[in-house]
C-alpha positions in Angstrom: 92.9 103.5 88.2 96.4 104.6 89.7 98.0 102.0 92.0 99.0 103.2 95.6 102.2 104.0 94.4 101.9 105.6 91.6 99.7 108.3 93.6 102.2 108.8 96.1 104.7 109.7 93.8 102.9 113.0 92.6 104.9 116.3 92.8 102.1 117.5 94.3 101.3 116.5 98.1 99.1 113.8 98.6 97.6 113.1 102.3 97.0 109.4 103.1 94.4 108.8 106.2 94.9 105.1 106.7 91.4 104.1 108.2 88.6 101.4 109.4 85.0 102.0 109.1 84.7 100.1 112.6 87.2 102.7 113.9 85.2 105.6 116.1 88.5 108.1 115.5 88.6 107.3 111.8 84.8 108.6 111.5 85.8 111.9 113.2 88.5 112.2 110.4 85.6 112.5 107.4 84.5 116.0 107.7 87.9 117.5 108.9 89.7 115.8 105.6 86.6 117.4 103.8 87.0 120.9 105.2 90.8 120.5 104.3 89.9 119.5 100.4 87.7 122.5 100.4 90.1 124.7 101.3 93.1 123.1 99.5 91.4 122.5 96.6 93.8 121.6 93.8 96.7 121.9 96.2 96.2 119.0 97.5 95.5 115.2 97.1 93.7 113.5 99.6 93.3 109.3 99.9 91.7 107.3 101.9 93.5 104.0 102.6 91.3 101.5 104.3 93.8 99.2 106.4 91.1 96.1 106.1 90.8 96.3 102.7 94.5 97.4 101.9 96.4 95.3 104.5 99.7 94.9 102.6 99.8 99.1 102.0 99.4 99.3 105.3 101.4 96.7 106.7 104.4 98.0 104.3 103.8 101.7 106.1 104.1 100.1 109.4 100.5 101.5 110.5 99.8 100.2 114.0 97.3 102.6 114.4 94.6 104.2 113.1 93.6 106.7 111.9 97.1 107.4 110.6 98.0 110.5 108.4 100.6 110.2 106.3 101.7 113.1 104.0 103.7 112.4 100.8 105.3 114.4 97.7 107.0 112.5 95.3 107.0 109.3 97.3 108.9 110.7 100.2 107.1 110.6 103.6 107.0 114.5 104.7 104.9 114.1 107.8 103.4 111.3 109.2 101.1 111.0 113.0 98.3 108.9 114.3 94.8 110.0 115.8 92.6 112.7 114.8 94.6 116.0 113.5 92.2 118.9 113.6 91.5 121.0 110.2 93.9 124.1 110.7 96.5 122.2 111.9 96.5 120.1 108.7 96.2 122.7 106.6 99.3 124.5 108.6 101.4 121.1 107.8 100.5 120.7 104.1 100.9 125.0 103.4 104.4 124.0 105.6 105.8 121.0 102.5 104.2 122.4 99.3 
């Protein structure tokens, strides 16, 4: 399996949600991150980064809250903004850095 890393450093954008499963925001994040997939298909990578599980990704990010998107290409950080980002929107930023 690819590290962290190595995922983020895709030429193709990759969006990070940096989550908890205790987290009430983070659960609101599922479907929208879903809708985005299915409408991004192959444009798109999409991870899930579970801060309690993954504390040192996180910690290296700086993530003080959560959820947290963050949306790379080629390691670089493109965009980046806590709390619940709805679907279009998304899909507006990630059409905005391919």
């Amino acid at each position: 399996m690819a590290s962290f890393q190595e995922i983020i450093q895709s030429d193709k954008p990759v969006l990070v949600d940096f989550y908890a499963d205790w987290c009430g925001p983070c659960k609101m994040m599922k479907p929208i991150l879903e809708e985005v997939k299915g409408e991004m298909k192959d444009e798109l990578t999409i991870l899930k980064v579970d801060v309690d599980r993954n504390p040192d990704a996180a910690q290296s990010l700086g993530i003080q809250s959560i959820p947290t998107l963050i949306l790379f290409k080629n390691g670089k950080v493109l965009w980046r903004q806590a709390g619940v980002v709805p679907a279009k929107q998304l899909q507006q930023i990630v059409k905005e850095h391919v």
